[in-house]
N, C-alpha and C positions, 0 to 999 in steps of 0.2 A: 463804673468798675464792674464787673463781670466777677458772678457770680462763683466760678472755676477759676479765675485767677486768685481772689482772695480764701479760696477753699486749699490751692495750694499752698497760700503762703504760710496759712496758719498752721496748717498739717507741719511743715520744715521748723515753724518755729516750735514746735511743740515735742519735736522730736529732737532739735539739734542746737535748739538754748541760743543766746545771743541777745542781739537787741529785737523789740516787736516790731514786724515790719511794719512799714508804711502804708500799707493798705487794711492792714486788721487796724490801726491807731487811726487811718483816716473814719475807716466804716463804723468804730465803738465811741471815740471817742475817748477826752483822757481819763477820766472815774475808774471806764470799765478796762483801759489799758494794763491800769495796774492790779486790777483782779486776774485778767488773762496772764500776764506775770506771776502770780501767786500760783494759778492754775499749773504753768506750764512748767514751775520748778518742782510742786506740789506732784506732779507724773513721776519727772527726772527721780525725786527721793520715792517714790513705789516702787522702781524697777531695782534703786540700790537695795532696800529690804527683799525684794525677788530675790534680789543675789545671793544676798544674807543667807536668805531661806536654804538656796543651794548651795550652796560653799558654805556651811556651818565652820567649821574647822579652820580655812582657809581667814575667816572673818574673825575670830577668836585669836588666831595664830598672830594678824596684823595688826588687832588692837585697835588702837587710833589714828591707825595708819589707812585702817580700811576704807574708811569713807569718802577719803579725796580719789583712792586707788580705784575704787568704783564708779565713783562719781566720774570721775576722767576715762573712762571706760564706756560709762551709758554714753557721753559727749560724745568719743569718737564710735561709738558701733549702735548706733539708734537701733530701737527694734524695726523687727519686719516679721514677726511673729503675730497671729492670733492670740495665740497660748501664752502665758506670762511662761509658762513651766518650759517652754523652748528656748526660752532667751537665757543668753550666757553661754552660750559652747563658746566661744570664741574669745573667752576671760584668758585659757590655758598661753593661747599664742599670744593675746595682747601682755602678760605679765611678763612672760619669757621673749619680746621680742629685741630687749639688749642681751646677747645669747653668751656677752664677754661677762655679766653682770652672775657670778653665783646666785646669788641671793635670790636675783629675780628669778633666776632658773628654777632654780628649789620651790618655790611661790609657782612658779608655770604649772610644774609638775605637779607639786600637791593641787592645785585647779583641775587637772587635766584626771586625775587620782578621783577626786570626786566627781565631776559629771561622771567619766563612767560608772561610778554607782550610783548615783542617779538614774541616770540611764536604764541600766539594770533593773531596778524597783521597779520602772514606769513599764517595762517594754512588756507586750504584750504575752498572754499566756502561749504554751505550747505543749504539746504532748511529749514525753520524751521517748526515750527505746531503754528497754529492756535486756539483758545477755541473754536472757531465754529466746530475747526474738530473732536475735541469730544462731540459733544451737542447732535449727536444723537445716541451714544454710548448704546447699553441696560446696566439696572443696573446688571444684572450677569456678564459681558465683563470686569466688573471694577478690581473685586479681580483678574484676570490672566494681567490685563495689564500693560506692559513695559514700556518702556521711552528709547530712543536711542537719546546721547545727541552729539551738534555740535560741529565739531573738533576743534575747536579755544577753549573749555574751559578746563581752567587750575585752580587748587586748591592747595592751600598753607597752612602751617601751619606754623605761625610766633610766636617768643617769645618776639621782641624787635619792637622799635617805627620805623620798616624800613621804613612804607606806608608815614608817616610822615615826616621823610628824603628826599622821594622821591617827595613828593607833596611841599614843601616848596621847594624844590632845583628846582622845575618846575616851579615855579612861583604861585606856588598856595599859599591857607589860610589850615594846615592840624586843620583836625575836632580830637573829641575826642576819636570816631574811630580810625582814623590812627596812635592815640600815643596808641593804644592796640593793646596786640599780638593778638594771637585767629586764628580762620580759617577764608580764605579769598579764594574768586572766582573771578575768571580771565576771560575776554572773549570777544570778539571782537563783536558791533553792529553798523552798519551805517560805517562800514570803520573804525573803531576808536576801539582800546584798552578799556573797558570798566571794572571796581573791584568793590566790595563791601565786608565789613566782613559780616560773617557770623554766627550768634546763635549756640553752641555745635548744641542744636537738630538739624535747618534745614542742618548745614552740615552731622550727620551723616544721615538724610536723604536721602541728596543727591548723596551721596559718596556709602549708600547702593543701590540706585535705578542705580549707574553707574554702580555698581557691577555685575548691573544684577535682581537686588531684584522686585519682582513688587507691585504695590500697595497695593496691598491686602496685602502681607507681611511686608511692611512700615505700613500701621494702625495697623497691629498685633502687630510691635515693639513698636508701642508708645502708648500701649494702658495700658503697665504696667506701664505708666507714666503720661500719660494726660486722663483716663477713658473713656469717650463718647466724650469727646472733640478728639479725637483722630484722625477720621476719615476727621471732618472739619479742622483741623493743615493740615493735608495729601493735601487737597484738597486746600486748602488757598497756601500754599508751589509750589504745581504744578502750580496754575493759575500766579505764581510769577515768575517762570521760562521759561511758554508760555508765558511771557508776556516781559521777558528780552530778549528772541532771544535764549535760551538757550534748547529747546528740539527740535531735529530734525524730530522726527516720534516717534510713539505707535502703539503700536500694544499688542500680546497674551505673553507675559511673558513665 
């Protein structure tokens, strides 16, 4: 037996449960077979409490329901992570992939609701921008100017009352916000996970201006929509995002 074939075998069993292959029970022996059995379920229950860890809410909300939900979960999506703290993105679409299923959709969402604050907390520092650091901006410098936004921010699009699931299973009071789907913005201020929904327009605002879009081409798009007001929405929108923690630098589009 070769050395690389039963390095693989073990890796697959260890990651994707089953029976122990044939070649880890030819090369241990039975004693040690049923210890690597103990081992390899003994992994499987580490990553469900990872999960735990990150979907607080999400684990609390299903109860006794969480366990198998998870468990059936590490089975089908092994990691491939270094990081314990990487794994699980992939919970949101595994919950919500019967999409005829409310329930499981509400469950996707609230998943998909926390990673991105997760996310948020973890994601690296940044500097932000100031209104002063455009006060002395010329008026020509405006239509080519960009936006480069801080890595902590995360944007969702919800159908069901997750925000609301989540805020009440936190101890909060959820507003009327939270029981509407809609777009919602994600993003870490003062150390702290920070969300708000957001209006169709200021997301597709925003979502343009991440893309790359720069101002001047944001009051172009809403101009076949808001007239002369166009340009003040533009302006009112940005000083809301300089003023959340949410643009990290401008500059030339």
């Amino acid at each position: 037996m070769r050395l690389a074939e039963l390095q693989r075998a073990t890796r697959s069993y260890l990651l994707e449960g089953g029976t122990p292959p044939s070649t880890l029970c030819e090369a241990v022996g039975a004693p040690a077979v049923e210890r690597w059995r103990v081992y390899a379920d003994a992994y499987r229950i580490r990553l469900v409490g990872v999960l735990a860890d990150t979907y607080p809410v999400l684990s609390r909300t299903l109860g006794d329901d969480w366990h198998p939900i998870a468990l059936g979960f590490v089975l089908a999506r092994p990691s491939t992570h270094r990081s314990a703290r990487d794994y699980g993105g992939e919970l949101a679409a595994f919950l919500a992939e019967d999409g005829a299923d409310p329930a499981l959709r509400r469950l996707g969402e609230l998943a998909a609701f926390e990673w991105a604050l997760a996310g948020a907390f973890d994601a690296p520092e940044s500097a932000t921008l100031a209104v002063s650091d455009l006060a002395g901006l010329p008026p020509e410098h405006w239509e080519r100017l960009g936006l480069a936004f801080v890595p902590s921010l995360r944007r969702l699009s919800l159908t069901t009352d997750a925000v609301a699931t989540w805020r009440t299973a936190s101890g909060g009071t959820a507003g009327d916000d939270d029981r509407a789907g809609g777009e919602w913005l994600v993003w870490r201020a003062d150390l702290e996970p920070r969300f708000r929904r957001l209006e169709d327009d200021e997301a597709d605002a925003l979502d343009r201006c991440r893309a790359g879009g720069t101002f001047g081409e944001l009051c172009a798009a809403l101009d076949a929509r808001h007239g002369d007001a166009a340009a003040a929405l533009a302006a009112q929108w940005l000083r809301r995002w300089i003023d959340d923690g949410l643009v990290a630098a401008a500059g030339p589009g």
